[in-house]
C-alpha positions in Angstrom: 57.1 91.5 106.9 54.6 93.0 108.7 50.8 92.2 108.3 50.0 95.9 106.7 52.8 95.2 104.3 51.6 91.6 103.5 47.6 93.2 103.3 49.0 95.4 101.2 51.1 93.4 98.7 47.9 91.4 98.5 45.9 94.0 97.5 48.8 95.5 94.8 48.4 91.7 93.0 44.5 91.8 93.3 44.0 95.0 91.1 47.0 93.7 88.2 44.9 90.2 88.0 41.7 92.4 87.3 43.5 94.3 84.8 45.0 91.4 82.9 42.2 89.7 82.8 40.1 93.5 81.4 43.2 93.5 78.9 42.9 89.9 77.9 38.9 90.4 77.2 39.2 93.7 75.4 42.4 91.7 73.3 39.5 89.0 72.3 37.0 91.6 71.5 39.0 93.2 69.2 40.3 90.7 67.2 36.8 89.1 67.2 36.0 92.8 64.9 39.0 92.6 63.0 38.4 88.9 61.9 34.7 89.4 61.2 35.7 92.6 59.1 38.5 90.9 57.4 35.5 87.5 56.9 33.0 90.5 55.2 35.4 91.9 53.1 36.5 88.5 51.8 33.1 87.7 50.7 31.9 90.9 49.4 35.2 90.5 46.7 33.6 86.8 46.0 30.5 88.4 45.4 32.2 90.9 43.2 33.8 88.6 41.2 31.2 86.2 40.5 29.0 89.1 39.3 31.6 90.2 37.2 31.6 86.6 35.5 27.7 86.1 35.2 27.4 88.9 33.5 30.1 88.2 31.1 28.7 84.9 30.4 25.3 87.0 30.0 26.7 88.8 27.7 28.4 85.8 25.8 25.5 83.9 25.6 23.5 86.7 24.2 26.0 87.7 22.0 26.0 83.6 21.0 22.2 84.2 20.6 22.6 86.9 18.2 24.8 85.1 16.1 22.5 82.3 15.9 19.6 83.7 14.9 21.0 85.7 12.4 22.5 82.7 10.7 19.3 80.7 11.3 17.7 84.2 9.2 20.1 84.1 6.9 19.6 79.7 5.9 15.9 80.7 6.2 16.2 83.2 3.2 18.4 80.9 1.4 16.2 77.9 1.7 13.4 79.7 0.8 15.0 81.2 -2.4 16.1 77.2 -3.0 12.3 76.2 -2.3 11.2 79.2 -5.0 13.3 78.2 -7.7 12.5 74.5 -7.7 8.7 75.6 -7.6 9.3 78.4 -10.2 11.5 75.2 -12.5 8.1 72.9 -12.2 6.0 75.1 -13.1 8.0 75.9 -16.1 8.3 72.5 -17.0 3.9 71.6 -16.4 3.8 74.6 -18.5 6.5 72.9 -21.2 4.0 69.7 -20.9 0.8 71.6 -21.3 2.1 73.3 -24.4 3.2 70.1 -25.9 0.0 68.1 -25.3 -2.1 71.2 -26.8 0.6 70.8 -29.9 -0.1 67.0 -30.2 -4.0 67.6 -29.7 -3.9 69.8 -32.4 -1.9 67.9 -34.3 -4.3 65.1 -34.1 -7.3 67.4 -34.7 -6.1 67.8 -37.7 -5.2 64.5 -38.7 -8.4 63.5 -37.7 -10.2 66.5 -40.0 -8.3 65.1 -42.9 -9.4 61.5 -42.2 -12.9 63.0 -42.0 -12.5 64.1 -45.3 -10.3 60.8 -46.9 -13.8 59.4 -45.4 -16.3 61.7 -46.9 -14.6 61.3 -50.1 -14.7 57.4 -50.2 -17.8 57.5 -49.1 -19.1 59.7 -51.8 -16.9 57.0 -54.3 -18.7 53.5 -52.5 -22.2 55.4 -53.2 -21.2 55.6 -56.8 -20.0 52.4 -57.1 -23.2 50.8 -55.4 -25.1 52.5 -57.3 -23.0 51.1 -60.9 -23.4 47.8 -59.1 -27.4 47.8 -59.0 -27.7 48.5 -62.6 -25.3 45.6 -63.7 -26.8 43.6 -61.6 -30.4 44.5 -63.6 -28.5 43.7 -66.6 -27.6 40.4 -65.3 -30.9 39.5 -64.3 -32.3 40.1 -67.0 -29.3 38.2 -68.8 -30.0 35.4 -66.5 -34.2 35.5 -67.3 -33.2 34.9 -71.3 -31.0 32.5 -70.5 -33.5 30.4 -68.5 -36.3 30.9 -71.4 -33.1 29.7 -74.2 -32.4 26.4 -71.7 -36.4 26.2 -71.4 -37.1 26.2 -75.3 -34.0 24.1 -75.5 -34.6 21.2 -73.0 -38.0 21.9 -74.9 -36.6 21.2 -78.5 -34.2 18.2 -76.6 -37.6 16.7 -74.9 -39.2 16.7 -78.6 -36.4 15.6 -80.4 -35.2 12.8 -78.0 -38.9 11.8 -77.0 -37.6 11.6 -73.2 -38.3 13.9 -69.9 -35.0 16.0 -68.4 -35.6 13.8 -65.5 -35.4 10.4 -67.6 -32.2 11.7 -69.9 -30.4 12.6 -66.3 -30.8 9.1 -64.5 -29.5 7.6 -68.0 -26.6 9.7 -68.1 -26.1 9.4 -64.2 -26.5 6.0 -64.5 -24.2 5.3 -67.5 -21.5 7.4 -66.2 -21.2 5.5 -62.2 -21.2 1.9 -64.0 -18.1 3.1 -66.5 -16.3 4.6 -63.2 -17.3 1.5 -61.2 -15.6 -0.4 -64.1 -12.5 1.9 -64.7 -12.2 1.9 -60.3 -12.5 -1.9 -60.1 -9.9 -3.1 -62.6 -7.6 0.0 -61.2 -8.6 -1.4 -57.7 -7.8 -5.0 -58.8 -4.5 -4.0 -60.6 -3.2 -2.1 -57.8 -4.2 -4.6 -55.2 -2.5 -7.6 -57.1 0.9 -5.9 -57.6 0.7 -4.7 -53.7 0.1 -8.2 -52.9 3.0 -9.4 -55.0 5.2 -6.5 -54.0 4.2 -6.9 -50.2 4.7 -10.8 -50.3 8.4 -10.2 -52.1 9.0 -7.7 -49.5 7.4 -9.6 -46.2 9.7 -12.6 -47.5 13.3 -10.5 -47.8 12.4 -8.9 -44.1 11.4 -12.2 -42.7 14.6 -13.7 -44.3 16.9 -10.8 -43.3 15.3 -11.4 -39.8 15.8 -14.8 -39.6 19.2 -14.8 -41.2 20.6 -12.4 -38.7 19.2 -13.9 -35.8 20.8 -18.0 -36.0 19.7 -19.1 -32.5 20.2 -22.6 -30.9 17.9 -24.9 -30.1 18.1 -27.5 -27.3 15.8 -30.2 -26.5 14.8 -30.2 -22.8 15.1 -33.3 -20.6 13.2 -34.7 -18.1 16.5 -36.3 -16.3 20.1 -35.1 -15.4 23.3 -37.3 -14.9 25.6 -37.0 -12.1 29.1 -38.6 -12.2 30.6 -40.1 -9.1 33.8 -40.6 -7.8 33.2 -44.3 -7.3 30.6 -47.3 -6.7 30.9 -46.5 -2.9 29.3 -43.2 -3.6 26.1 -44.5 -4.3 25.6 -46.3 -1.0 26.8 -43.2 1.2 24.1 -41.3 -0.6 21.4 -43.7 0.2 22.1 -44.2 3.7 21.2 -46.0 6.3 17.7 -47.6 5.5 17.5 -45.0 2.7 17.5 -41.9 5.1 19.8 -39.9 3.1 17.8 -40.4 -0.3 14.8 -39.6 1.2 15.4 -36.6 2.6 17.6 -35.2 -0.8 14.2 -36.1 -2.6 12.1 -34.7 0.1 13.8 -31.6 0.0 14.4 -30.9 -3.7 11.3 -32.6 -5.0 12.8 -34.8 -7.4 13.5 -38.6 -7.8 17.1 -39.7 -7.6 17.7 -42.8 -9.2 20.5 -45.1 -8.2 20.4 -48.2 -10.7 23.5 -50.3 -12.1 25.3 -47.6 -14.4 28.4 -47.7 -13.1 29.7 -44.2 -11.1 26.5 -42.1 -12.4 23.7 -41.0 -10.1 20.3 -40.0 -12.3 18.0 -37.1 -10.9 14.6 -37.5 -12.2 12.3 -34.0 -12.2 9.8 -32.2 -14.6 10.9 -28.7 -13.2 14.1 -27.6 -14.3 15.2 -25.4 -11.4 14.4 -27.9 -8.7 16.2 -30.6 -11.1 19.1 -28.3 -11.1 19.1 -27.6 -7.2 19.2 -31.1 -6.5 22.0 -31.8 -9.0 24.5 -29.0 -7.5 23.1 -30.7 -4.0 24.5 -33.9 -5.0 27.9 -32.4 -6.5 28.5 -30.4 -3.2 27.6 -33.2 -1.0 30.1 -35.6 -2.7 32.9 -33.2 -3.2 32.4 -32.8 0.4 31.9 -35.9 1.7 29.6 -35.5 4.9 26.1 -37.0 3.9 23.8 -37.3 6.5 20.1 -35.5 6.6 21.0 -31.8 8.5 23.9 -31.1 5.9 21.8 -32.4 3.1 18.8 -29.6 4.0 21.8 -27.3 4.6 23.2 -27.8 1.2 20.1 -27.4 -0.3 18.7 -24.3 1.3 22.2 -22.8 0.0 21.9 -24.0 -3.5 18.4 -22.7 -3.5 19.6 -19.0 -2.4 22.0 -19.3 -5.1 20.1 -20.2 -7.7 17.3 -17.3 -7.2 21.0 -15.2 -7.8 21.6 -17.0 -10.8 17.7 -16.1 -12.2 18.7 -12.2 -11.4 21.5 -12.2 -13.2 19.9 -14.4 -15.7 17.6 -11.8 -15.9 19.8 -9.0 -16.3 21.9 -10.7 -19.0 18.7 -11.1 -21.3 17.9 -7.7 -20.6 21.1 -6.8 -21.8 21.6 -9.2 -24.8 18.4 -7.7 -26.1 20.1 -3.6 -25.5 16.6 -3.2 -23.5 17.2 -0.8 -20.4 15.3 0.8 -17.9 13.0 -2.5 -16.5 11.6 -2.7 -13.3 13.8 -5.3 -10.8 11.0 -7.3 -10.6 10.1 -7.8 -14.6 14.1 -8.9 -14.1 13.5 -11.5 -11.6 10.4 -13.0 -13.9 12.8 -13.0 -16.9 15.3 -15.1 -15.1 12.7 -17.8 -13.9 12.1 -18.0 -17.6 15.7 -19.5 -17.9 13.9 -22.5 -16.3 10.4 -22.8 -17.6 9.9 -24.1 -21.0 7.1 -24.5 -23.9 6.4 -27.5 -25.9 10.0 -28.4 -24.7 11.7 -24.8 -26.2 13.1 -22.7 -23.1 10.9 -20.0 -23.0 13.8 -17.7 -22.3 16.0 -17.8 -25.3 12.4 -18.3 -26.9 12.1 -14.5 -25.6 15.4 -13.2 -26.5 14.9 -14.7 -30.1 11.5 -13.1 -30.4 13.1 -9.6 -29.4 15.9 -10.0 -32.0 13.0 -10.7 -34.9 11.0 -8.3 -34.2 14.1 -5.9 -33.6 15.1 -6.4 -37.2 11.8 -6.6 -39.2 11.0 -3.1 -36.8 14.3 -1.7 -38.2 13.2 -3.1 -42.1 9.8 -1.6 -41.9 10.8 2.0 -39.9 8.6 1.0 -37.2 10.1 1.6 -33.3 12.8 -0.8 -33.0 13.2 -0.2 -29.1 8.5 -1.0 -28.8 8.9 -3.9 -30.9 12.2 -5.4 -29.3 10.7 -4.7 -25.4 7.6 -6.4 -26.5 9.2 -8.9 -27.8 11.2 -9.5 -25.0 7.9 -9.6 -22.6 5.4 -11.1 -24.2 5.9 -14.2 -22.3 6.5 -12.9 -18.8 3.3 -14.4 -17.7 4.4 -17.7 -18.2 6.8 -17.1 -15.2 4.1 -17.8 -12.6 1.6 -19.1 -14.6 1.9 -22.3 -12.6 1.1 -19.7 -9.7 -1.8 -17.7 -11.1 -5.1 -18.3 -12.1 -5.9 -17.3 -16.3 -3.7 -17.7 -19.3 -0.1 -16.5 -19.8 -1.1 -13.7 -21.6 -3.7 -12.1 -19.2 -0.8 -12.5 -16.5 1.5 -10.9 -18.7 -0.9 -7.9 -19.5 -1.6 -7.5 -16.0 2.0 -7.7 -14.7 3.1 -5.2 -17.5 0.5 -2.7 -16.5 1.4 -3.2 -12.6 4.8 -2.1 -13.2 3.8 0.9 -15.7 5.3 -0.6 -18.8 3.9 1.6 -22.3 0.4 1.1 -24.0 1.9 -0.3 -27.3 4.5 -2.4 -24.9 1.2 -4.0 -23.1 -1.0 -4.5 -26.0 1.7 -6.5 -28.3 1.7 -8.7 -25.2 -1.8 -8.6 -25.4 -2.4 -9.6 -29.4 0.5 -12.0 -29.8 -1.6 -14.8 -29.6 -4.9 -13.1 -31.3 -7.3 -12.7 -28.3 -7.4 -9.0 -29.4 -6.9 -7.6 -32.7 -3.0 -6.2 -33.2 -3.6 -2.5 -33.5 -0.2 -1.3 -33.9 3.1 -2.3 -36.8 5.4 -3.8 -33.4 2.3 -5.9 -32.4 1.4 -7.4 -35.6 6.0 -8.0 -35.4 5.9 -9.8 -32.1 3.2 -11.8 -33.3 5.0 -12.5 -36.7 8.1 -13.0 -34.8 6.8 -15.8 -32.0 5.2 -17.8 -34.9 8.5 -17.9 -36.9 10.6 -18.7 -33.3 8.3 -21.5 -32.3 7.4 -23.0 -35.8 11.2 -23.9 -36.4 12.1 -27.6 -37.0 13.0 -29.1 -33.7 12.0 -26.3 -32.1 9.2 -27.5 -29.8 8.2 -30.8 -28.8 3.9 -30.8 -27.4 4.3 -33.9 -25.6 6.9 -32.9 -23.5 4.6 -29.7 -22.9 2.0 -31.6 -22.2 3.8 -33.8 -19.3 4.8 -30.6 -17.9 1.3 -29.0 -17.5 0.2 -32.5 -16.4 2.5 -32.6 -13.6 2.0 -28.8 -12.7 -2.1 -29.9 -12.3 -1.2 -32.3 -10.1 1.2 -30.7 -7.8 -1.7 -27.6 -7.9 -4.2 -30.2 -6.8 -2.3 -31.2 -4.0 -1.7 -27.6 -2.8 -5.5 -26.7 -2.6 -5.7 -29.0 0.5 -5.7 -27.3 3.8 -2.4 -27.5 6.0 -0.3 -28.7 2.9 3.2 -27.0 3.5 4.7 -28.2 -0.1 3.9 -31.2 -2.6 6.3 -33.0 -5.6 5.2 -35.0 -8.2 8.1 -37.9 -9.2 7.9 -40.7 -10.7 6.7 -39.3 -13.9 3.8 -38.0 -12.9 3.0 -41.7 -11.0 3.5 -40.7 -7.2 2.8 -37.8 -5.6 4.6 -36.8 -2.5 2.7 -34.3 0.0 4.1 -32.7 2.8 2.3 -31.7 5.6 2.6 -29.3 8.4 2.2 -31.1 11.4 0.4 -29.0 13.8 -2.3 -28.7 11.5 -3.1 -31.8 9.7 -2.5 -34.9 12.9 -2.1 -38.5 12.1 -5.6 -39.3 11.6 -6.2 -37.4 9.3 -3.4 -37.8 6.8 -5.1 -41.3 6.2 -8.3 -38.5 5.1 -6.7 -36.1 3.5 -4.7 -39.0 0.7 -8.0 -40.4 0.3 -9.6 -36.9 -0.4 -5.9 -36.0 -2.9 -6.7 -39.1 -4.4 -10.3 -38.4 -5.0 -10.1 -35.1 -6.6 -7.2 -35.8 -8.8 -9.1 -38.9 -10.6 -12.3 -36.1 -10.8 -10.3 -33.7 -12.7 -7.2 -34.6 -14.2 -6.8 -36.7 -17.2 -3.9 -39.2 -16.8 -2.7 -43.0 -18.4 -2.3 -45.6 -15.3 -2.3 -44.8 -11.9 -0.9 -42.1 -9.5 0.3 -43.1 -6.5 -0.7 -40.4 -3.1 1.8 -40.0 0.0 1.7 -38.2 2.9 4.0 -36.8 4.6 4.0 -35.8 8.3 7.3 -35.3 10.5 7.7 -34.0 13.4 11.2 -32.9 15.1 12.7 -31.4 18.1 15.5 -29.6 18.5 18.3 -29.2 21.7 21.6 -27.8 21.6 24.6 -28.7 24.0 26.4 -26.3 25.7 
């Protein structure tokens, strides 16, 4: 090809690249218009059609509205018709009310004008009346002056005729009359007084015999002394030990004398006290039956026997309580009642002294209507105090008083305790019983024994002498009253002074107690120490 023809080729594609490129712009261009009318008339149809559905929700919600408030008109109106009728109903019935209180008003307005008249009338009828009244009562005084001028002219005429004054004639009379009543009173007195003597003597004798009949107690001389038997003769010398260790410490530690003499197979315990006479007997029995006898066991045995005889006071205790069907004591009073079961009066045991003074009085309270349970109780405590009057300063009976009132026993309980022995005067029936009833319990033949008593309290001073000394752990009187043992505690009272404090024992007891002979004073000081093997 030539170089016009290749120029001219070149040129031919030049102007169809133009052109396609002027078609391909004017392509763009157009469909840029079409989309952008086809984009407006997309939204003006949105447009449309959300118009189209405010306005009908518009005109729903005004329609809605309408509704609404023509109900809300209409509930008004009824609630107001509602609110008129209930006002228009009160009123009717304040209106009911106001009629009937003007009806009852009236009502009484005219009660009350009819009383007014009832009134006037009686009134009118008391003024008539008072006025009858003041002229009988001119009659009667004048009635009354005649009759005082009759009596004048006839005390007058009397005065003349009897040649004495109205004063003289009325202390004759006066006089004359009280000495005939005096008489006629005194031989009624007298008559009536004997026949209540004789009729209260036959009937204090049937109650007191009842009483006595019904209650047949038993009576048992105390002793001084208790027997123990013994397997054999060898016996006696285990119990005495070596050098008399073992006898000395049974009599140490019970406070009694043991007496080992010829009669064959019997061991005697000597003791004034009953309980520690008693403790040292079971002592003895257990350490026999046991065999081992030797100082430690014999303090074991007794420290045991002691525990179990304060058990056997308790139930002592409650078995008087019971016997006598009295309930409702305080555990204390019960305690005291069984230390009665070893304390005794003019030799009686001042226990079943108790119980039989509860049953007497029981049954004379029963005879006579008086309170059966008052005079029984009292009966059964009016000794109490004698349970640690060994203990307590005063007699039995303030110690009774004071330990009935410290555990709230009743005001006719405490004052039988009080009068059964006369310091006060019995002020109640069950008094004036237990009093009645201790004299007929202790009076019995065989009943009581004073000298017995009286070596009791004799061997009580002494012990009580004893005790007053400082550092004095626990004294015994044995011997019958002729020795009198002392223990000591020994790291308060050292060996020189125990040589003082016998002398000093021994002085006081010859400046106040009254006693045949002589007594004997030992001290006793012991010290021990204690190891233990492991």
């Amino acid at each position: 090809m030539t170089s016009n023809g290749i120029s001219c080729f070149n040129f031919i594609l030049g102007i169809g690249a133009a052109e396609v490129v002027l078609a391909a712009v004017a392509a763009l261009v157009v469909g840029a218009a079409a989309a952008w009318l086809v984009y407006r008339f997309y939204v003006r149809k949105n447009v449309g059609s959300v118009k189209q559905e405010c306005d009908k929700m518009r005109d729903t919600a005004q329609q809605e509205a309408k509704e609404f408030l023509k109900e809300a008109k209409i509930e008004a109106r009824e609630e107001q018709q509602r609110l008129r009728s209930e006002v228009d109903k009160e009123i009717r019935e304040k209106r009911a009310e106001v009629a009937r209180n003007e009806q009852r008003v009236n009502q009484r307005d005219e009660q009350l004008g009819k009383r007014e008249a009832i009134l006037d009338h009686k009134s009118e009828m008391l003024d008539e009346k008072k006025a009858e009244l003041e002229e009988k009562e001119s009659e009667i005084e004048g009635l009354q002056l005649e009759i005082k001028d009759a009596h004048s002219k006839m005390i007058q005429e009397l005065e003349k005729v009897s040649q004495l004054s109205q004063e003289d004639a009325k202390q004759i009379l006066m006089t004359e009359l009280l000495d005939d009543a005096k008489k006629e009173a005194a031989a009624e007195a007298k008559e009536i007084e004997a026949k209540a003597k004789e009729d209260a003597n036959k009937e204090a004798k049937k109650i007191i015999g009842l009483a006595i009949q019904k209650c047949a107690a038993e009576h048992t001389s105390e002793s001084t002394i208790s027997a123990v038997p013994l397997p054999n003769e060898e016996m006696k010398g285990r119990l005495i030990g070596r050098v008399g260790r073992n006898i000395r410490s049974i009599e140490n530690a019970t406070g009694v004398d043991l007496i080992i003499d010829d009669t064959p197979d019997v061991v005697t315990v000597s003791g004034f006290d009953p309980m520690r006479r008693e403790i040292a007997k079971i002592t003895i029995e257990r350490l026999v039956a046991d065999g081992r006898i030797h100082p430690a066991k014999i303090e074991e045995t007794v420290d045991k026997v002691r525990k179990e005889i304060e058990n056997q006071v308790k139930e002592a205790g409650e078995n008087a309580a019971f016997d006598a069907n009295i309930y409702g004591l305080h555990p204390e009073i019960i305690k005291l009642l069984g230390r009665l079961k070893y304390r005794t009066s003019y030799g009686q045991n001042v226990l079943e002294h108790s119980l039989e003074v509860s049953y007497l009085a029981g049954v004379m309270a029963a005879e006579l209507g008086a309170d059966v349970k008052i005079a029984k109780r009292a009966g059964l405590l009016h000794d109490i105090g004698k349970a640690v009057d060994h203990e307590l300063e005063g007699t039995h009976v303030q110690i009774g008083v004071d330990i009935a009132k410290k555990f709230k026993e009743s005001r006719a309980v405490v004052h039988a305790i009080e009068a059964h022995h006369g310091d006060v005067e019995p002020q109640t029936v069950e008094a004036v019983l237990v009093q009645a009833a201790d004299a007929i319990s202790s009076s019995r033949p065989g009943a009581r024994r004073e000298s017995l008593e009286n070596y009791v309290k004799r061997l009580e001073q002494l012990e009580s002498v004893a005790n007053s000394f400082d550092g004095v752990e626990q004294s015994f009187a044995i011997q019958a009253g002729r020795e009198i043992r002392v223990m000591v505690k020994p790291e308060k009272v050292d060996d020189a002074a125990m040589a003082f404090m016998a002398k000093d024992i021994a002085k006081k007891i010859e400046n106040e107690l009254d006693y045949p002979g002589q007594i004997k004073v030992s001290v006793i000081r012991e010290t021990r120490q204690t190891e233990y093997a492991k």
